[in-house]
PATI-660544 format. One record per residue (C-alpha): z, y, x; residue number from 1. Coordinates in steps of 0.25 Angstrom, whole numbers, plus 5000, padded with zeros to 4 digits. Each point is the difference from the previous one (the first is absolute). Layout:
<nodes>
{up = Z | north = Y | east = X | seq = NUM}
...
</nodes>
This chain:
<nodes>
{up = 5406 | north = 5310 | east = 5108 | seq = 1}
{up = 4998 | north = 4997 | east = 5015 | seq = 2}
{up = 5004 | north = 5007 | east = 5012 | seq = 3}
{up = 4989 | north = 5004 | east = 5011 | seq = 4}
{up = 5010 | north = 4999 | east = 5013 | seq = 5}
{up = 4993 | north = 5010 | east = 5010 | seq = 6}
{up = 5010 | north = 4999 | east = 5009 | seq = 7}
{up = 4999 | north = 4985 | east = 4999 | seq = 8}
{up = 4984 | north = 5000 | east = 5001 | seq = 9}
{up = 5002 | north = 5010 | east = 5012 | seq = 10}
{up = 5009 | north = 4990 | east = 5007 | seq = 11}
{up = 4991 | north = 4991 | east = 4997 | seq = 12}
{up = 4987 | north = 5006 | east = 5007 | seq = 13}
{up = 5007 | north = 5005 | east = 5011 | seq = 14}
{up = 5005 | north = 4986 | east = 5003 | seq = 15}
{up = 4984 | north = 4996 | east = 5000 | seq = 16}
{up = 4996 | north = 5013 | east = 5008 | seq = 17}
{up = 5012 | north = 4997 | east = 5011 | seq = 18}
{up = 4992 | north = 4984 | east = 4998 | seq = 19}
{up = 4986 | north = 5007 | east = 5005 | seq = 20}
{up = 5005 | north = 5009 | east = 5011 | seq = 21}
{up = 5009 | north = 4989 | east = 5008 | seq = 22}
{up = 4986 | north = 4991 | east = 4999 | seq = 23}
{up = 4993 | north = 5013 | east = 5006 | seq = 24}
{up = 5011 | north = 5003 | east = 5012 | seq = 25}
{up = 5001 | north = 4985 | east = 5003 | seq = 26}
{up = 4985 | north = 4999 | east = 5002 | seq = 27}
{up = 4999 | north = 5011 | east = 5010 | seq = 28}
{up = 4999 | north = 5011 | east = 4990 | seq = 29}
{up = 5004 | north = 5015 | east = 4998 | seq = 30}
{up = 5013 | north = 5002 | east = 4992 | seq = 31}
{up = 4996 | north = 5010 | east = 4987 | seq = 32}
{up = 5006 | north = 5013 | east = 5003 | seq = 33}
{up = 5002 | north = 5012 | east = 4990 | seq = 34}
{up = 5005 | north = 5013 | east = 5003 | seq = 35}
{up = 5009 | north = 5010 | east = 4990 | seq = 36}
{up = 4999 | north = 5016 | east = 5001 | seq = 37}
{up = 5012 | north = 5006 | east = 4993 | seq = 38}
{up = 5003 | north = 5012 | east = 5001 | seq = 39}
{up = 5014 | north = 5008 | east = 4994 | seq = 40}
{up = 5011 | north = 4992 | east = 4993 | seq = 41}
{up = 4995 | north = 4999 | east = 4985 | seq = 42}
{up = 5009 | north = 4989 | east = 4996 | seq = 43}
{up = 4991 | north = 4991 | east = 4993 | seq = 44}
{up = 4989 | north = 5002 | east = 5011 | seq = 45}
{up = 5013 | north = 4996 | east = 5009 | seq = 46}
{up = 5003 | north = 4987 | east = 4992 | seq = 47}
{up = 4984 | north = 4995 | east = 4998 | seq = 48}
{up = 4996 | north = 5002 | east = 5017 | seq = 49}
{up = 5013 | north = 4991 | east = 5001 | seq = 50}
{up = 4996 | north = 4989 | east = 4991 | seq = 51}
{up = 4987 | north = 5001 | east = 5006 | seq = 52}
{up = 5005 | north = 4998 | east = 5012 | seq = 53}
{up = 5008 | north = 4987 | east = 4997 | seq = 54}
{up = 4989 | north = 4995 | east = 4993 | seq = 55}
{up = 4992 | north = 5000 | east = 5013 | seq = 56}
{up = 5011 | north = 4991 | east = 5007 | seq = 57}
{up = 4999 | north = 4991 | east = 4986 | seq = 58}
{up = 4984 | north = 4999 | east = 5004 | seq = 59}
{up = 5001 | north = 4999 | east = 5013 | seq = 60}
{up = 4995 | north = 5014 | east = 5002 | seq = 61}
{up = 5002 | north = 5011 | east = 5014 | seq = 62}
{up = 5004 | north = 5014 | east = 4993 | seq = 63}
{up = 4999 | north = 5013 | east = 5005 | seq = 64}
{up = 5010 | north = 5011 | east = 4994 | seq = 65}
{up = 4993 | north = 5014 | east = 5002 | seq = 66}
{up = 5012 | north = 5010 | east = 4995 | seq = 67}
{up = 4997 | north = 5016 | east = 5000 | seq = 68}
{up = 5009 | north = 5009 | east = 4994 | seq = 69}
{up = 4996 | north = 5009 | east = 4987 | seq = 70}
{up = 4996 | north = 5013 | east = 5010 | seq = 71}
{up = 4988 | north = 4992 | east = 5007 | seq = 72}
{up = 4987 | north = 5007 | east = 4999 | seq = 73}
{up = 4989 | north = 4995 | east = 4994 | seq = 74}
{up = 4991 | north = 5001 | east = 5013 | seq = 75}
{up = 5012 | north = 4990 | east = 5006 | seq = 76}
{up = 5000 | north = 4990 | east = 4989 | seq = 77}
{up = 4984 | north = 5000 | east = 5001 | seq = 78}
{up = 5000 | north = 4997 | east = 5013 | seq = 79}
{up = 5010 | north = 4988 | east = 4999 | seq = 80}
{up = 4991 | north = 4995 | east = 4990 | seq = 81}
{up = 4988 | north = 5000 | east = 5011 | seq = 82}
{up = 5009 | north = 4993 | east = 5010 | seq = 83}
{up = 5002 | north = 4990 | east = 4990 | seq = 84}
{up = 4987 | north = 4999 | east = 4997 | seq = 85}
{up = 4995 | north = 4997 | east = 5014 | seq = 86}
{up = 5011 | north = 4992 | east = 5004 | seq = 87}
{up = 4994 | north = 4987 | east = 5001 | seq = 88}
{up = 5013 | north = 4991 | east = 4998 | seq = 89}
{up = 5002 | north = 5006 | east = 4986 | seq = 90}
{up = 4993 | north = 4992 | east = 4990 | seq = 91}
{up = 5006 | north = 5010 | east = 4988 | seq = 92}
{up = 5008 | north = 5011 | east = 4997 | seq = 93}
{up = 5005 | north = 5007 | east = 4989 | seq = 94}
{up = 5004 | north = 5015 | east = 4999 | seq = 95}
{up = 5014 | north = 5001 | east = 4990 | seq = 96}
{up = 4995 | north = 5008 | east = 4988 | seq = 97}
{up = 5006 | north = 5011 | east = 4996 | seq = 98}
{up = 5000 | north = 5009 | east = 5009 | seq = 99}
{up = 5004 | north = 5014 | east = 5003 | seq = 100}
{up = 4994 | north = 5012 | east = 4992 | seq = 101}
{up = 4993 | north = 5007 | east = 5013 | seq = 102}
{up = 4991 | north = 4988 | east = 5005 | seq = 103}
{up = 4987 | north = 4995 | east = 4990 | seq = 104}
{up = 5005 | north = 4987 | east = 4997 | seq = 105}
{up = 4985 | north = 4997 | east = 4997 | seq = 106}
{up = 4995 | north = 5005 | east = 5013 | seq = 107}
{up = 5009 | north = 4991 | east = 5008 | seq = 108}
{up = 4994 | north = 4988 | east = 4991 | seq = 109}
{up = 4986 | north = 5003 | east = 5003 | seq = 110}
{up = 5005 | north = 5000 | east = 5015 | seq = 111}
{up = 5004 | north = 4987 | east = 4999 | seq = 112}
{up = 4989 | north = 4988 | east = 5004 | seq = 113}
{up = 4997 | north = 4994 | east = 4986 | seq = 114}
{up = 5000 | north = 4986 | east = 5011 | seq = 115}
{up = 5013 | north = 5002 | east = 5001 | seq = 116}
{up = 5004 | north = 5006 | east = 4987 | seq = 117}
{up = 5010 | north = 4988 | east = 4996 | seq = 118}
{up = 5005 | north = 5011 | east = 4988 | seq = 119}
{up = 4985 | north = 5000 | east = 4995 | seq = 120}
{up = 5001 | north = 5015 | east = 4997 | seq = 121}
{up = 4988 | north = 5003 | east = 5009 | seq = 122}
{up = 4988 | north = 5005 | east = 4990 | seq = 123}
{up = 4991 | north = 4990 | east = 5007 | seq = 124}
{up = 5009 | north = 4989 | east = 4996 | seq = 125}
{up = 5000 | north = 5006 | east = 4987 | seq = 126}
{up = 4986 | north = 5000 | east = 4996 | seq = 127}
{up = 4999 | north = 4987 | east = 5006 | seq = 128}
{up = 5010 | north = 4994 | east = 4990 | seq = 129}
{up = 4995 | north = 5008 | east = 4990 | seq = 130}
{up = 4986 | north = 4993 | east = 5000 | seq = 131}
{up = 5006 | north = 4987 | east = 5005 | seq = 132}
{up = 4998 | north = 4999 | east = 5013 | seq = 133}
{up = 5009 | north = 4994 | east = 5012 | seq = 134}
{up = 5009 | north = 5010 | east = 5004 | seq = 135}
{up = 5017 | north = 5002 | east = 4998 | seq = 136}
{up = 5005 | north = 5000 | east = 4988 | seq = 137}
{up = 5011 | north = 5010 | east = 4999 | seq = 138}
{up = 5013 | north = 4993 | east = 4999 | seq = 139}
{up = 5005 | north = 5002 | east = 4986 | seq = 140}
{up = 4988 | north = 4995 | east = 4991 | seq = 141}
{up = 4999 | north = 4989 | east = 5009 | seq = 142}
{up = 5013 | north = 4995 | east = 5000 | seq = 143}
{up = 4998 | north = 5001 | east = 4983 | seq = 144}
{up = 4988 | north = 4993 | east = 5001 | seq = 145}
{up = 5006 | north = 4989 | east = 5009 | seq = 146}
{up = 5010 | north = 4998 | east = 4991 | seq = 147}
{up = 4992 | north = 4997 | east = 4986 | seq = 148}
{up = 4992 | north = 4989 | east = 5009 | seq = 149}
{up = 5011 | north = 4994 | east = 5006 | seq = 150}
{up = 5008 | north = 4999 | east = 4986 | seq = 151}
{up = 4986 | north = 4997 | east = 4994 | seq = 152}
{up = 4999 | north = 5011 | east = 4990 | seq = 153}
{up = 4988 | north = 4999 | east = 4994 | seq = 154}
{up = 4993 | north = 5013 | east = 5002 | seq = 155}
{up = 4985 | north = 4999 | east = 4998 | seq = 156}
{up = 4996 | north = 5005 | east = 4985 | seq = 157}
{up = 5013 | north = 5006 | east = 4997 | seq = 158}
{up = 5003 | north = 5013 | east = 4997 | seq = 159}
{up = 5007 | north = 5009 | east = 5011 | seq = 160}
{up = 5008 | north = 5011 | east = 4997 | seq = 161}
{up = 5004 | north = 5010 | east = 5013 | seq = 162}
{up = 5009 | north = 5010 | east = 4999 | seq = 163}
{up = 4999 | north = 5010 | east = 5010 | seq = 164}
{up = 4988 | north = 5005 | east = 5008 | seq = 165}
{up = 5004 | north = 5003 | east = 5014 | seq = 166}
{up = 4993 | north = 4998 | east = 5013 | seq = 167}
{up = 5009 | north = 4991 | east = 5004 | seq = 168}
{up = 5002 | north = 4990 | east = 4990 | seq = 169}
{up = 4993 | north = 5003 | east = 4987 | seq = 170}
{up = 4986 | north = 5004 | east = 5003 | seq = 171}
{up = 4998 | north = 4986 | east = 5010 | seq = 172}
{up = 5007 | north = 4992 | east = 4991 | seq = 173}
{up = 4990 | north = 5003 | east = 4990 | seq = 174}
{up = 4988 | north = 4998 | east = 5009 | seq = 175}
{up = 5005 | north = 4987 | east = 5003 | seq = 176}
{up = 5004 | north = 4993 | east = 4986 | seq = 177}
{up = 4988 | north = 5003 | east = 4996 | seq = 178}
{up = 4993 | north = 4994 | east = 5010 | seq = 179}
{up = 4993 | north = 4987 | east = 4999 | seq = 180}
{up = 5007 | north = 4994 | east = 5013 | seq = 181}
{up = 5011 | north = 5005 | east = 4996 | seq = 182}
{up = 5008 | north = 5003 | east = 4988 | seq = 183}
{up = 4986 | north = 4999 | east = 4990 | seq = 184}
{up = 5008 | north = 5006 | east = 4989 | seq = 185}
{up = 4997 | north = 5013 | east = 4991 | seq = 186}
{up = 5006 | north = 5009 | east = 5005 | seq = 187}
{up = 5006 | north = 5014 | east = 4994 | seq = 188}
{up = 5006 | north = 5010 | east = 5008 | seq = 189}
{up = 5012 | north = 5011 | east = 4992 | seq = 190}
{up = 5010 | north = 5011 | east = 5006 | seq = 191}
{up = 5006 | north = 5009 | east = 4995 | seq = 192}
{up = 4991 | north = 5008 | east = 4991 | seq = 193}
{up = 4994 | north = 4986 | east = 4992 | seq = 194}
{up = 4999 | north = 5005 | east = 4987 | seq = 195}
{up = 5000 | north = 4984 | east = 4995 | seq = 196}
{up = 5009 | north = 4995 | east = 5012 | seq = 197}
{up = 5009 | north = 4992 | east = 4990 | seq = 198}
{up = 4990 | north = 4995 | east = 4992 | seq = 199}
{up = 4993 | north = 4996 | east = 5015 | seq = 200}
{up = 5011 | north = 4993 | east = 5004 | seq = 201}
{up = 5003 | north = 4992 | east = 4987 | seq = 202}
{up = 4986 | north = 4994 | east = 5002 | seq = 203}
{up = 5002 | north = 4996 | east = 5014 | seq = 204}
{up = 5002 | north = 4985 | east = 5004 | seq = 205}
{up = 5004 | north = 5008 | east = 5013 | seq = 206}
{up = 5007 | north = 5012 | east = 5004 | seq = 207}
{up = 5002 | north = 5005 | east = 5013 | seq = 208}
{up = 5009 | north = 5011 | east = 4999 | seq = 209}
{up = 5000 | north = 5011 | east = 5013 | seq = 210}
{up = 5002 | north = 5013 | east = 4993 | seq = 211}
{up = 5013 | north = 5004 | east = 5008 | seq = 212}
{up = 5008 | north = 5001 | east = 4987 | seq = 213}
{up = 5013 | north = 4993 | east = 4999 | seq = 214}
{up = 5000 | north = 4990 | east = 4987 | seq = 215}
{up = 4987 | north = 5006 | east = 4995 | seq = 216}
{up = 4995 | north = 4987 | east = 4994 | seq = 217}
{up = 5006 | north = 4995 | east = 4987 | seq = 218}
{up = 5002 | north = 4988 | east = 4991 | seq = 219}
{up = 4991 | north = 5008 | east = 4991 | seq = 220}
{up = 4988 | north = 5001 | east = 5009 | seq = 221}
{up = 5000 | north = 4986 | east = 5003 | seq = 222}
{up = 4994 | north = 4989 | east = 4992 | seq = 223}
{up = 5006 | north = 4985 | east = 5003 | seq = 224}
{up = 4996 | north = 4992 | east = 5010 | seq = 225}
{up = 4995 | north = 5011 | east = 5008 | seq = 226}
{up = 5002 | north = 4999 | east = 5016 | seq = 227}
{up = 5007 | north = 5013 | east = 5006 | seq = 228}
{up = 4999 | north = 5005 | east = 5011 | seq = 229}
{up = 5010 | north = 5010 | east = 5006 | seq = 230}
{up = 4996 | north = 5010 | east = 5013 | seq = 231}
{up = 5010 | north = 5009 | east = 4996 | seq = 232}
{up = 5010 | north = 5003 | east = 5012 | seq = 233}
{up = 5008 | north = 5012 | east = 4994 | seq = 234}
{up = 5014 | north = 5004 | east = 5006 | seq = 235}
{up = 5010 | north = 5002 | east = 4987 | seq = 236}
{up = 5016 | north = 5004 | east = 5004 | seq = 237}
{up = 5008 | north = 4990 | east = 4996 | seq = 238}
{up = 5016 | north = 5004 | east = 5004 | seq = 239}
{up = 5004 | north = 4984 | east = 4997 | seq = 240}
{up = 4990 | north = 4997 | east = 5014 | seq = 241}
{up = 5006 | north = 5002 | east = 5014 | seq = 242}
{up = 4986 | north = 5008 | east = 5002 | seq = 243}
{up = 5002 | north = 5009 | east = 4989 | seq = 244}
{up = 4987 | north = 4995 | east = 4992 | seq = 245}
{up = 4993 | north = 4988 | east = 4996 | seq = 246}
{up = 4983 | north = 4997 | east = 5002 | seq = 247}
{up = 4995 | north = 5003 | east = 4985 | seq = 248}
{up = 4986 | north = 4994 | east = 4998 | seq = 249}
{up = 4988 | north = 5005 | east = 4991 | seq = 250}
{up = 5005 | north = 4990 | east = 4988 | seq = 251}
{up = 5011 | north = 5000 | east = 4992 | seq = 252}
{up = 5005 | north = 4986 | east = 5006 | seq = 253}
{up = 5011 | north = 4994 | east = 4990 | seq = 254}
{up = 4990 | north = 5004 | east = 4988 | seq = 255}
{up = 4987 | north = 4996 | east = 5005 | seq = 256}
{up = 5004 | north = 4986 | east = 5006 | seq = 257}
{up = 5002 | north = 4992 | east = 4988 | seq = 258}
{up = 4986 | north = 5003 | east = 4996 | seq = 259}
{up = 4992 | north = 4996 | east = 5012 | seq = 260}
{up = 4993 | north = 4988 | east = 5005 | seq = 261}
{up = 5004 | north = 5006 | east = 5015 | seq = 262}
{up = 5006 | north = 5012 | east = 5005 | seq = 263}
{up = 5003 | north = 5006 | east = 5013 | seq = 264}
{up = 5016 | north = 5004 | east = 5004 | seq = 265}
{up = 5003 | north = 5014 | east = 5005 | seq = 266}
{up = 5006 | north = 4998 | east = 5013 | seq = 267}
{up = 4993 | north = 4986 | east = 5003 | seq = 268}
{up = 4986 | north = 5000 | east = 4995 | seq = 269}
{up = 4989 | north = 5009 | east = 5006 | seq = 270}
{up = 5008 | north = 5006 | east = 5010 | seq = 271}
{up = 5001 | north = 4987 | east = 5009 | seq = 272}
{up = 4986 | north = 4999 | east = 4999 | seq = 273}
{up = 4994 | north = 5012 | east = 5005 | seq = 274}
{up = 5007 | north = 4997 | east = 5013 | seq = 275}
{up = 4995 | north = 4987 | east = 5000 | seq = 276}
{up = 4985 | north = 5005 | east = 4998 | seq = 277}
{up = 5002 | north = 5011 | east = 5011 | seq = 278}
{up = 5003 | north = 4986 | east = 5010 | seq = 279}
{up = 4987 | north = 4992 | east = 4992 | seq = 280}
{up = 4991 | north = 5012 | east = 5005 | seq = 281}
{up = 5006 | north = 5001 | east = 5014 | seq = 282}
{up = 4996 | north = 4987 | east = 5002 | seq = 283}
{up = 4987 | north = 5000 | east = 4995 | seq = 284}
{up = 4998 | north = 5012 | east = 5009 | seq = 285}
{up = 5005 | north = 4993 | east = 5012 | seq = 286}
{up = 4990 | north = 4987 | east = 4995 | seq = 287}
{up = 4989 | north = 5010 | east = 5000 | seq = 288}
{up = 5001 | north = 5005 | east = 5013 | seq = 289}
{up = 5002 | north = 4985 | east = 5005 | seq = 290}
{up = 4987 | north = 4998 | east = 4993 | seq = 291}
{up = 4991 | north = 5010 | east = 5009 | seq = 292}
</nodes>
C-alpha cells in the first residue's frame, strides 16, 4: 500500500507555479491576482479563504479579501460580483460557498464572468468541461485527477467507481474520468440509493469516494489492490483533540489501507489539492488574458 501525499504534490506545484510567476514579474509582466468574497463567519468557510490566501504568497499571487457579514442582501453581493468582474486587475475570483439562506447561491454564480470563474462553477464552464473543451476545471476533481498522473496511476480502461453525485465533485469527476484525455476509464457513478452499490464498489479498480458519510467505505466493498480515493471532509467530535473533533473521511481508513495499491489520507490528501487547483486556474486565467 502506498500513500498519495496531497499535501506533499500541492507543495510540490505551488513551488513550480511560484517558478512561472517570478519568470512573468521579472520579464515585465502582471502579477496573477485572485480576489476572495466571504461573507459571515462559517468556520470552515473562515479557515479554507485563509489557506487560500497563503497559498497566493506560496505562488507568488496578489489577493484580494472581500468580507461581508451574513445580513448582506443579495442585490449587494451581485453587485460586488459585477465590480469584480469588470475590474480589470483581477484575473480570477472565487465566491466562498456556502452561503446564507436568503441569497441564490446560483444566481450569484451565473453572475460571476465564466473568464474569471477560477472555482469552475459557472454553467458555461460546466458544459465546456463536460464535452471537453478548454475551460476551468473546478478545483476538487482536478486536483484528483492530478493526483493519479502524478503518481502514475493508470486509469485508461479501468473500471471507476464514484461515490456521490454532487455538482461539485461527483457529476465533473465522472465526466472527466471517462474522458479520453483524461481519466479514459469506465466509469459508474452510485449515492445513496444504488441498490448494487457494494456489489459496484467491489468490482472497482478505483473508488472515489465523495458521499459526505463518515467511514462509509468498508473492507467489504473493496477488492485488493484497488486504488481509493477519499473526498470525504466530515467534521466527527473527538473530546481527546484541543478542537473538539477530528476530520473523518469517506473510507473507513485503518481497515481499508492494508488492502489497497494507493489510498488517500483524511487530513492530507485531496484537501491540499483543491487549493492547489484553485492557484493552477488562476494562473491560467492570468496567462489567458496575457494571451490577448
Amino acid at each position: 500500500m502506498q500513500l498519495i501525499d496531497g499535501k506533499a504534490t500541492a507543495t510540490a506545484i505551488k513551488a513550480e507555479i511560484a517558478c512561472e510567476v517570478k519568470k512573468i514579474v521579472d520579464a515585465g509582466g502582471k502579477q496573477p491576482h485572485l480576489a476572495a468574497v466571504l461573507v459571515g463567519h462559517d468556520g470552515g468557510s473562515e479557515t479554507y479563504v485563509k489557506n487560500k490566501v497563503l497559498a497566493c504568497e506560496q505562488c507568488g499571487f496578489r489577493s484580494t479579501l472581500i468580507r461581508y457579514e451574513d445580513d448582506v442582501t443579495e442585490e449587494e453581493l451581485l453587485q460586488c460580483v459585477d465590480r469584480l468582474n469588470r475590474n480589470g486587475d483581477v484575473d480570477g475570483f472565487i465566491v466562498q460557498l456556502p452561503l446564507p439562506r436568503h441569497i441564490d447561491e446560483q444566481k450569484v454564480i451565473e453572475a460571476i464572468d465564466p473568464r474569471k470563474d477560477v472555482d469552475g462553477f459557472h454553467p458555461v464552464n460546466v458544459g465546456r468541461m463536460a464535452i471537453g473543451l478548454p475551460c476551468f476545471i473546478s478545483a476538487t476533481p482536478l486536483g484528483i485527477l492530478t493526483l493519479l498522473q502524478r503518481y502514475g496511476i493508470e486509469t485508461s480502461g479501468k473500471k471507476c467507481v464514484i461515490l456521490g453525485r454532487s455538482n461539485i465533485v461527483g457529476k465533473p469527476t465522472a465526466q472527466l474520468m471517462m474522458q479520453k484525455q483524461h481519466g479514459d476509464a469506465t466509469v459508474t457513478v452510485c449515492h445513496s440509493h444504488s441498490a448494487t452499490l457494494k456489489d459496484e464498489c467491489r468490482q472497482a479498480d478505483i473508488i472515489i469516494a465523495a458521499i459526505g458519510q463518515p467511514e462509509f467505505v468498508t473492507a467489504d466493498m473493496v477488492k485488493p489492490g484497488a486504488v481509493i480515493i477519499d473526498v470525504g471532509t466530515t467534521r466527527v467530535p473527538d473530546a481527546t483533540r484541543k478542537s473538539g473533533y477530528r476530520l473523518t473521511g469517506d473510507v473507513k481508513f485503518d481497515e481499508v489501507a492494508p488492502l489497497c495499491s494507493y489510498i488517500t489520507p483524511v487530513p492530507g490528501g485531496v484537501g491540499p489539492m483543491t487549493i492547489c487547483s484553485l492557484m493552477k486556474n488562476t494562473l491560467t486565467a492570468a496567462l489567458r488574458k496575457t494571451d490577448k
